[in-house]
Gaussian input, Z-matrix of N, CA and C with variables (Angstrom, degrees):
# hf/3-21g

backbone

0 1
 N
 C     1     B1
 C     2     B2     1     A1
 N     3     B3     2     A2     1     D1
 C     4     B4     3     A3     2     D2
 C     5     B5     4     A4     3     D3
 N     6     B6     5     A5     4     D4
 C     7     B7     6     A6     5     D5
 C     8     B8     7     A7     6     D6
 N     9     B9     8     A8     7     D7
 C    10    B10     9     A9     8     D8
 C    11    B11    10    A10     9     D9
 N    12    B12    11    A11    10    D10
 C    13    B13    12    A12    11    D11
 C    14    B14    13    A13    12    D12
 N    15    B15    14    A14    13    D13
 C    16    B16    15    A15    14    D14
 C    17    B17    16    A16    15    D15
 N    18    B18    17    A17    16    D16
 C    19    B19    18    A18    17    D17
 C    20    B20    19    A19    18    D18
 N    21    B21    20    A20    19    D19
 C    22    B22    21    A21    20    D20
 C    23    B23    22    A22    21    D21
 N    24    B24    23    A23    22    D22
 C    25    B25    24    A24    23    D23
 C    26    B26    25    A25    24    D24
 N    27    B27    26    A26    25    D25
 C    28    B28    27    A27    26    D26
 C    29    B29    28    A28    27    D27
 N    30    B30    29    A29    28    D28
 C    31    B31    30    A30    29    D29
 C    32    B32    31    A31    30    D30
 N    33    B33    32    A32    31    D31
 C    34    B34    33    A33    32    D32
 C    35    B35    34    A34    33    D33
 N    36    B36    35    A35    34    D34
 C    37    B37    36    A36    35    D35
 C    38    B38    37    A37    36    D36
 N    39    B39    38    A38    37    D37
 C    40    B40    39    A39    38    D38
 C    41    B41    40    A40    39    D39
 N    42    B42    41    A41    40    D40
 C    43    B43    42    A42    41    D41
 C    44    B44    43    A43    42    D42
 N    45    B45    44    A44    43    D43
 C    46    B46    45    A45    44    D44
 C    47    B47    46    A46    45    D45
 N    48    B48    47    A47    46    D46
 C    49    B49    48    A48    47    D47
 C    50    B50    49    A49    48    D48
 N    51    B51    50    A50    49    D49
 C    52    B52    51    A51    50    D50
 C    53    B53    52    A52    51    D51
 N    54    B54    53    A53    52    D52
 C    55    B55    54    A54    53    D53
 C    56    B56    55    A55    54    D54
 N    57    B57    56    A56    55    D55
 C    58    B58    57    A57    56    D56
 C    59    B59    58    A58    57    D57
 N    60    B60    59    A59    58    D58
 C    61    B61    60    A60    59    D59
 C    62    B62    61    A61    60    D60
 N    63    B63    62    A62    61    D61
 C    64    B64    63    A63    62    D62
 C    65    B65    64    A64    63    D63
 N    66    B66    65    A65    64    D64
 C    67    B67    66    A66    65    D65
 C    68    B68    67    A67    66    D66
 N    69    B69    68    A68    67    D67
 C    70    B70    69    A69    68    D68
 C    71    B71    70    A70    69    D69
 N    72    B72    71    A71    70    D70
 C    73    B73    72    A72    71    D71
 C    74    B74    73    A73    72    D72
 N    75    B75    74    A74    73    D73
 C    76    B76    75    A75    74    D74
 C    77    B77    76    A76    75    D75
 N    78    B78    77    A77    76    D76
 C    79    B79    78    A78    77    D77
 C    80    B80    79    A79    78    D78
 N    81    B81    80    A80    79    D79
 C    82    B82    81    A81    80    D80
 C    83    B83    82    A82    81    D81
 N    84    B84    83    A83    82    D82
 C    85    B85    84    A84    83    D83
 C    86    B86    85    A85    84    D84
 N    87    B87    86    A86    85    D85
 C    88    B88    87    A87    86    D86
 C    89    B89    88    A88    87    D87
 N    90    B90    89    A89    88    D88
 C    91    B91    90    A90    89    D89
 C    92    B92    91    A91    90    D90
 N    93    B93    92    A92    91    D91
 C    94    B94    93    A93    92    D92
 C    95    B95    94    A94    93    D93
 N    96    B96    95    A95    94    D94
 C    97    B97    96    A96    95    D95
 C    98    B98    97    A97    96    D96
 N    99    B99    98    A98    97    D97
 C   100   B100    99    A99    98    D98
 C   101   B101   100   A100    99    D99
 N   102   B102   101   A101   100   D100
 C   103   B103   102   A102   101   D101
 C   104   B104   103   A103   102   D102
 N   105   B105   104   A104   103   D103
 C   106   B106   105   A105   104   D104
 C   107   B107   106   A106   105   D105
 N   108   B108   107   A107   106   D106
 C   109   B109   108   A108   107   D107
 C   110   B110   109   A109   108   D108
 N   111   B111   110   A110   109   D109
 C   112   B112   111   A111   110   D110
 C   113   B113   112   A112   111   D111
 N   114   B114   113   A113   112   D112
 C   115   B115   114   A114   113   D113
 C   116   B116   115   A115   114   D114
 N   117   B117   116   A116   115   D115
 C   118   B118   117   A117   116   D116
 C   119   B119   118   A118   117   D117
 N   120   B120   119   A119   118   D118
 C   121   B121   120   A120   119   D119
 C   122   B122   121   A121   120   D120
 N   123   B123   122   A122   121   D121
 C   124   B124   123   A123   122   D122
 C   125   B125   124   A124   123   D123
 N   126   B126   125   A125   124   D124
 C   127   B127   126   A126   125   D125
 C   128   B128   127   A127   126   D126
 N   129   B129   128   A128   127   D127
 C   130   B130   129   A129   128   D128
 C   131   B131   130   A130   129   D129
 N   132   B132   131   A131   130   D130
 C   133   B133   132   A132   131   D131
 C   134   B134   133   A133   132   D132
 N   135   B135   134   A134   133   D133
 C   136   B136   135   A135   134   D134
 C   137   B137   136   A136   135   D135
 N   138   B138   137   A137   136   D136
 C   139   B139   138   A138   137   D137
 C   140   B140   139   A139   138   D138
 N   141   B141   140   A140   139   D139
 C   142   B142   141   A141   140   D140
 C   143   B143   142   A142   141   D141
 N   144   B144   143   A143   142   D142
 C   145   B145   144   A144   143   D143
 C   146   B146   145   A145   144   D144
 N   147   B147   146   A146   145   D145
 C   148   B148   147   A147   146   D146
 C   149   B149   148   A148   147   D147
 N   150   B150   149   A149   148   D148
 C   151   B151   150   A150   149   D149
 C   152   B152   151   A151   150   D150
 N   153   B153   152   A152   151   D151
 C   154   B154   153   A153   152   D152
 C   155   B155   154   A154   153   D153

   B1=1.4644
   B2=1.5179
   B3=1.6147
   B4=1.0633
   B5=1.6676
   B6=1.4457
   B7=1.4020
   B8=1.3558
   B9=1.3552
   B10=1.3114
   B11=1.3338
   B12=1.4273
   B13=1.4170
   B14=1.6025
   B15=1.2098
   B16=1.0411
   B17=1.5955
   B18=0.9277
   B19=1.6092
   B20=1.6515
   B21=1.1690
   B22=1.8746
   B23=1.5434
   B24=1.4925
   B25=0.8964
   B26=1.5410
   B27=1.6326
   B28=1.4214
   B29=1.7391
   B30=1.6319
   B31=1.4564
   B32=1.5068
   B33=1.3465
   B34=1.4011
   B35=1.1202
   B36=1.6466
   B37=1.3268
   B38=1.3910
   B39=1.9767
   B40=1.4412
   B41=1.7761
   B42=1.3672
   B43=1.1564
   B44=1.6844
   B45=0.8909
   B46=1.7911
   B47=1.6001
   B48=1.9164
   B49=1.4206
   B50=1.6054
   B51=1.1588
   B52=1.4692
   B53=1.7496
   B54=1.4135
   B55=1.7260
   B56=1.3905
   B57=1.3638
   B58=1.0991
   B59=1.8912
   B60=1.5264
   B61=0.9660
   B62=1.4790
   B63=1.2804
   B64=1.5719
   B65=1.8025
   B66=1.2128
   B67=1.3626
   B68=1.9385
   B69=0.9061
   B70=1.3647
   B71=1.8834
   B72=1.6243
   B73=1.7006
   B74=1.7581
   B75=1.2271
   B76=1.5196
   B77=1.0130
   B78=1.4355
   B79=1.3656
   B80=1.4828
   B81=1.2876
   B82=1.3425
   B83=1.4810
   B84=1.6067
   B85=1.1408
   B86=1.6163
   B87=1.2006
   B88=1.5821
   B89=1.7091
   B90=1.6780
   B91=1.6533
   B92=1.4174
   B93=1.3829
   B94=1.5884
   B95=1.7819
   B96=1.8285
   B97=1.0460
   B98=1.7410
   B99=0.6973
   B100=1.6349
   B101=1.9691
   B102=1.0460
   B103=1.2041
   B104=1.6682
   B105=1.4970
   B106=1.8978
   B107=1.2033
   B108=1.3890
   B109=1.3081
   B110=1.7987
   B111=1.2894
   B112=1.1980
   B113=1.5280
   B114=1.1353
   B115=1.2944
   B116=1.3305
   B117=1.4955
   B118=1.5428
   B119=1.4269
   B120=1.6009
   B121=1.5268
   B122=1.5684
   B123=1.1640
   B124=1.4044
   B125=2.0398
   B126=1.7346
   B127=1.7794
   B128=1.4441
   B129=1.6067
   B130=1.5865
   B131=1.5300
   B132=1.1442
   B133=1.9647
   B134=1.9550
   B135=0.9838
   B136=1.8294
   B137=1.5664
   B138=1.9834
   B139=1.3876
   B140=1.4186
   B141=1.0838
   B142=1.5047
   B143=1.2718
   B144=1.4816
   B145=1.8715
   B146=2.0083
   B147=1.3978
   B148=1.4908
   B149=1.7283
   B150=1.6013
   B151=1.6497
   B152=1.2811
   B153=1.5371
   B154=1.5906
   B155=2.0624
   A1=113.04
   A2=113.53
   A3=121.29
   A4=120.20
   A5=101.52
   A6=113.07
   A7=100.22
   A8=122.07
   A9=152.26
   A10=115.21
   A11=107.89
   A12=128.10
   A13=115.06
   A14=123.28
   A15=138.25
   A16=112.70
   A17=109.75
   A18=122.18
   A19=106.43
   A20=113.79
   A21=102.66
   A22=100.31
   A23=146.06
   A24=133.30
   A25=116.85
   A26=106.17
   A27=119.35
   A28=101.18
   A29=96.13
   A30=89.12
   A31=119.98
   A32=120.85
   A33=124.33
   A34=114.03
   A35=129.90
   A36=118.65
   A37=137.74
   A38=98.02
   A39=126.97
   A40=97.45
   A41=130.56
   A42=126.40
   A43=116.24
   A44=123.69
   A45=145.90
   A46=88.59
   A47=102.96
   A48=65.52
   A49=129.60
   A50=100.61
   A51=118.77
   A52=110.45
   A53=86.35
   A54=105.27
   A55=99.76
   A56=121.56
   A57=112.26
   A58=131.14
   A59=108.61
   A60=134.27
   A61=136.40
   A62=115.05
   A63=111.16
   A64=87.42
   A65=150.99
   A66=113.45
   A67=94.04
   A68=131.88
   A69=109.40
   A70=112.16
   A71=93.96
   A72=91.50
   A73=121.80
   A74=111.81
   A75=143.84
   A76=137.75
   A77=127.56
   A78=113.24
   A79=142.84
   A80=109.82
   A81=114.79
   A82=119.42
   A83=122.10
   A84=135.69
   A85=139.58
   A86=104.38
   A87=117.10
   A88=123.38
   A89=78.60
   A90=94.57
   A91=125.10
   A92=102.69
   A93=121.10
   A94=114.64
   A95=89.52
   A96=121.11
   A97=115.42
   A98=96.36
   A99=101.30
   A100=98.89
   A101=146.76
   A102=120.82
   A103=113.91
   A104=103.99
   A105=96.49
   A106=141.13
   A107=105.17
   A108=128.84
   A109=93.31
   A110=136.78
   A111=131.82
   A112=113.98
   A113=150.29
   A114=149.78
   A115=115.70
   A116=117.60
   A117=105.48
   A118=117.07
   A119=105.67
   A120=123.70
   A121=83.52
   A122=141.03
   A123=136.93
   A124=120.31
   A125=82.72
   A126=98.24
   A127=116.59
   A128=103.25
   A129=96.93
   A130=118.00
   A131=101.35
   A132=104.44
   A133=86.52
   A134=105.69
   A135=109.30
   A136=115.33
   A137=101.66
   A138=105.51
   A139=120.99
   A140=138.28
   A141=126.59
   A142=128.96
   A143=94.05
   A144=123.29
   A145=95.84
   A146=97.66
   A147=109.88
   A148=94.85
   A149=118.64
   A150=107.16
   A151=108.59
   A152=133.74
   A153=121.09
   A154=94.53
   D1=-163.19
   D2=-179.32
   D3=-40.88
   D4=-43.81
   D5=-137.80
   D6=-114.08
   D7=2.65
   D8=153.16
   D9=-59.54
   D10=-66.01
   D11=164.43
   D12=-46.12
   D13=-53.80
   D14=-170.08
   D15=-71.15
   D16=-47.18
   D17=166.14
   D18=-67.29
   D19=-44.19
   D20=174.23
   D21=-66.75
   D22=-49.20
   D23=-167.40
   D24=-55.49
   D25=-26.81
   D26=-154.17
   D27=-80.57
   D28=-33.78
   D29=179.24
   D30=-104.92
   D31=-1.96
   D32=140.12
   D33=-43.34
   D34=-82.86
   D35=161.90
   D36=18.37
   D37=-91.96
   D38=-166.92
   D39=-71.45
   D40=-24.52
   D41=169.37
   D42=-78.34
   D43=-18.31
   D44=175.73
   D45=-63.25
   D46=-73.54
   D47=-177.13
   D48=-128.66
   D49=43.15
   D50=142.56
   D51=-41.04
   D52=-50.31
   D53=-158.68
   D54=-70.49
   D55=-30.93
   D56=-178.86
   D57=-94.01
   D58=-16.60
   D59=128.10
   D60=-28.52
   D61=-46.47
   D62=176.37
   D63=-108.60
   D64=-27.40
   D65=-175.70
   D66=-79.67
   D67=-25.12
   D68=-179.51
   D69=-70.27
   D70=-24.07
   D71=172.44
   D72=-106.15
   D73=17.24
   D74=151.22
   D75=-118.97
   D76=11.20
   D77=166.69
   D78=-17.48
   D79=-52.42
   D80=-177.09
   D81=-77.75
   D82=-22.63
   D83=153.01
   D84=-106.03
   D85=98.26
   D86=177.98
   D87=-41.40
   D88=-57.25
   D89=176.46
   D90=-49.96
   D91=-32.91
   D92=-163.91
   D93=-61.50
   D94=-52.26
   D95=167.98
   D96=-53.87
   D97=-82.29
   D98=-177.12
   D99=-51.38
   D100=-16.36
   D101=159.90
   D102=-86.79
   D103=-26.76
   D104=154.92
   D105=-35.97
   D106=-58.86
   D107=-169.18
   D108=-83.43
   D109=-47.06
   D110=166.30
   D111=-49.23
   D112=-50.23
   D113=144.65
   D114=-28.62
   D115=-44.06
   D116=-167.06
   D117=-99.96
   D118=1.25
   D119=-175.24
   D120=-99.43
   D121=-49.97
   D122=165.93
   D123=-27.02
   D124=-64.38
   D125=162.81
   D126=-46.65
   D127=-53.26
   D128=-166.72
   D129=-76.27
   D130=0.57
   D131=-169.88
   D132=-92.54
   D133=-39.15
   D134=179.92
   D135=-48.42
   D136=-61.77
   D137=162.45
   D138=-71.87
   D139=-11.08
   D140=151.13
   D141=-39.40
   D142=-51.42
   D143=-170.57
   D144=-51.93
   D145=-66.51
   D146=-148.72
   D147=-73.00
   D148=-26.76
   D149=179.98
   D150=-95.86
   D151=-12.23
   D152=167.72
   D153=-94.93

């Protein structure tokens, strides 16, 4: 539904710029990055859970 939608957009978003956030504060490491953002996309599916 709506709010389905709305919540995927929300964490597309906050991962956008997450994403953009750690490659400007990782550049030199890819890897680093991508287990960041894997951890915190981990976090955010947790706080999703417990506020919807």
């Amino acid at each position: 539904g709506d709010r389905n939608r709305a919540r995927k957009c929300k964490v597309e978003s906050e991962v956008k710029r997450l994403h953009f956030r750690a490659s400007r504060t990782w550049k030199s490491s890819a890897r680093v990055e991508i287990l960041w953002l894997f951890r915190r996309a981990q976090r955010w599916d947790v706080y999703s859970k417990v506020i919807l």
